[in-house]
C-alpha positions in Angstrom: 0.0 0.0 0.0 1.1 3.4 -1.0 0.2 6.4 1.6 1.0 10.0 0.8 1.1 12.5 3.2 1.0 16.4 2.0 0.2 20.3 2.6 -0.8 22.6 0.6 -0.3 26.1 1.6 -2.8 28.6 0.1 -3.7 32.4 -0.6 -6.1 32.7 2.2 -8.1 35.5 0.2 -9.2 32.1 -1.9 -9.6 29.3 0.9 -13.6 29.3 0.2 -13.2 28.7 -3.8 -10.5 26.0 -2.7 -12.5 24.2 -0.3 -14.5 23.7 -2.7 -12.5 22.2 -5.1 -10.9 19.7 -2.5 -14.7 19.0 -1.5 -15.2 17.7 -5.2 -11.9 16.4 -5.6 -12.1 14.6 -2.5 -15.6 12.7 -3.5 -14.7 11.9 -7.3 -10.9 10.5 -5.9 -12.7 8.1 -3.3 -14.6 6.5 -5.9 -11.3 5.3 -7.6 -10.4 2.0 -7.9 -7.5 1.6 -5.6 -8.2 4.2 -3.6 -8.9 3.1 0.6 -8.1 6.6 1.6 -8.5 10.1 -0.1 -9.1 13.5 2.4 -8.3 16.5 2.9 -8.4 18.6 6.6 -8.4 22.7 7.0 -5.6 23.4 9.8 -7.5 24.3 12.8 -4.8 27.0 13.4 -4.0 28.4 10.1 -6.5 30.0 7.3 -3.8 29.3 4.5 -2.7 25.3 5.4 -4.6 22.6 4.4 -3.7 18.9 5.0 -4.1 15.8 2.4 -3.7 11.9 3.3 -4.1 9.1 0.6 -4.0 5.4 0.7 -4.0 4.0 -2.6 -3.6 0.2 -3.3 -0.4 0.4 -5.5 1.6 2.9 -7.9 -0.7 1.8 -10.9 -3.6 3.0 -9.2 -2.1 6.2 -7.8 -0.9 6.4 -11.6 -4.8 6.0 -13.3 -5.8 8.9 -10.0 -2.9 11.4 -11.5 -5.0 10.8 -15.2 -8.4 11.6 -14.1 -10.7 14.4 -15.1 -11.3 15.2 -12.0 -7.2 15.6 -10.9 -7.2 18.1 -14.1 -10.0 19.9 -12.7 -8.5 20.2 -9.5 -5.1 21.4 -10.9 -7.1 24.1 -12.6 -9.0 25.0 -9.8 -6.0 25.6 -7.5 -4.6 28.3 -10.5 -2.1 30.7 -9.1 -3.6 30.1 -5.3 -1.0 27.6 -4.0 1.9 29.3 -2.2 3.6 26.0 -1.6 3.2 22.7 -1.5 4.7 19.1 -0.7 3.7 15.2 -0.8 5.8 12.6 0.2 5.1 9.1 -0.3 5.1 5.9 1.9 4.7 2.4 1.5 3.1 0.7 4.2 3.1 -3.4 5.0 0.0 -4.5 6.9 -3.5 -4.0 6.6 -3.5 -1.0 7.9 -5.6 -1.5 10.8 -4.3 -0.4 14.3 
């Protein structure tokens, strides 16, 4: 299993239109096949910082999610808003119960 782990700093002014985005992209992603994990949190402390987790089944199907309409639409979405951001990916053994 394949987790990723990222943050996505933002230009507060357009967190609204954003959530938004992540809100569709977010639904449309955890209907993928492969996908057992797919969100994204708001940082309770910060207006511009928002948190993504994924747990995708293997590199194929993290491959078919980087091809989707919906990825395009969320790239498009973000536009010029992003300030930085990073993703760093795991592989996990287990079955990823605790």
């Amino acid at each position: 299993m394949l987790v990723i782990y990222g943050e996505i700093t933002i230009d507060p002014a357009a967190r609204d239109q954003l959530i938004a985005a992540a809100v569709a992209m977010q639904k449309a992603s955890q209907t993928e096949a492969g996908c057992h994990r797919y969100v994204f949190a708001a940082d309770l402390e910060r207006d511009d910082l928002f948190h993504v987790s994924e747990h995708w089944e293997s590199q194929a199907a993290l491959d078919a999610h980087f091809a989707t309409p919906h990825m395009a639409a969320f790239q498009a979405a973000l536009g010029g808003n992003v300030k930085r951001s990073t993703l760093k990916k795991y592989e996990a053994s287990g079955d990823g119960t605790f």
